[in-house]
C-alpha positions in Angstrom: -44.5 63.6 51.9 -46.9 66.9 51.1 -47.8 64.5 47.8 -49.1 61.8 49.7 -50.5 64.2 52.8 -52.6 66.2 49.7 -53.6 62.6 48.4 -54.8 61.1 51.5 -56.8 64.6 52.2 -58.4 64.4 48.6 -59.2 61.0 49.1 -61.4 62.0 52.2 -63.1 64.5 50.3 -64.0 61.4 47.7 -64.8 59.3 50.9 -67.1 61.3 52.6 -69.5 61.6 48.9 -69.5 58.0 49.2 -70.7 58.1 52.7 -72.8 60.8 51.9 -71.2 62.7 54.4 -71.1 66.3 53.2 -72.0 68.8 55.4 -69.5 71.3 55.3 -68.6 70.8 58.8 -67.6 67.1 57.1 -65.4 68.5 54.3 -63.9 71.7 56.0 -61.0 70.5 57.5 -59.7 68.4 54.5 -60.1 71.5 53.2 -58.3 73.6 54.7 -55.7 71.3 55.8 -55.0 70.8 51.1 -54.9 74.9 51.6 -52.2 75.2 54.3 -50.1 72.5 52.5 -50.7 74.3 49.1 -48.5 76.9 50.8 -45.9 74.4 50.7 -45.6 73.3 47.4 -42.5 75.1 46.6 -40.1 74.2 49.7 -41.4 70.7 49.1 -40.0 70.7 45.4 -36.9 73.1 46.0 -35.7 71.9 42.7 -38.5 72.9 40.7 -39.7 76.2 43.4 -37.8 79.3 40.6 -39.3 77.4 37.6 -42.6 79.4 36.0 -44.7 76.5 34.9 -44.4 75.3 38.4 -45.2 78.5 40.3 -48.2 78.7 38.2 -50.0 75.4 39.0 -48.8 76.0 43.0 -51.2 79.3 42.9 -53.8 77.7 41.1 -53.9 75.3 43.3 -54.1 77.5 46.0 -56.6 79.9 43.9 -58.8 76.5 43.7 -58.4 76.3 47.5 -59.1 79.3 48.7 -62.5 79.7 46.3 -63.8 76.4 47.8 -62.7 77.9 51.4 -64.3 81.2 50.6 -68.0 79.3 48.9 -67.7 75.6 50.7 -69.4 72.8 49.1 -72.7 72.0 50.9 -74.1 68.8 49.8 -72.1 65.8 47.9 -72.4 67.1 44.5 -70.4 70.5 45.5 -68.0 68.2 47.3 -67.7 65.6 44.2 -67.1 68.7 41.5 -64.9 70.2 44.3 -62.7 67.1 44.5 -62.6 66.9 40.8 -61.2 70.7 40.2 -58.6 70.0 42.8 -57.8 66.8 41.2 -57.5 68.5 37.6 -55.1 70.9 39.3 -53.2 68.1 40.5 -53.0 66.6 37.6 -52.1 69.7 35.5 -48.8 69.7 37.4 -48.3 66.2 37.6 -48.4 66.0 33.6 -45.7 68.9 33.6 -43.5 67.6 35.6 -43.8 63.5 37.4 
């Protein structure tokens, strides 16, 4: 379910650059709302939460997060490079371990 919440969230972020909405007050709640579920990578995946390689891409994924919280993207090209570091952490993981 946090998979598919994260996926739906990124998927706004690629939404609003084609509707050329991306004022930060556009992006910022996607945003935060991939941050707080970041936090829950590892009770999502209890099976995987004590394993390294995992632990790793959870804080980079929350690392990515919180530097796009901390700077947000202003315009469409900030939120389209955004969306693709957070999808190249996503699919860091994924190649480790779908």
């Amino acid at each position: 379910a946090v998979m598919h919440v994260q996926q739906w969230h990124l998927g706004q972020l690629k939404k609003k650059v084609e509707q050329n909405r991306c004022a930060a007050t556009d992006v910022l709640p996607n945003l935060k709302a991939l941050r707080t579920m970041a936090d829950d990578l590892e009770p999502a995946f209890p099976d995987l939460a004590d394993d390294k390689r995992f632990a790793e891409h959870a804080s980079k994924m929350r690392a990515r997060l919180d530097a796009a919280l901390a700077s947000p993207p202003l315009n469409c090209t900030g939120v389209s490079t955004t969306a693709q570091g957070i999808g190249e952490t996503c699919k860091g993981c994924h190649q480790d371990f779908r």
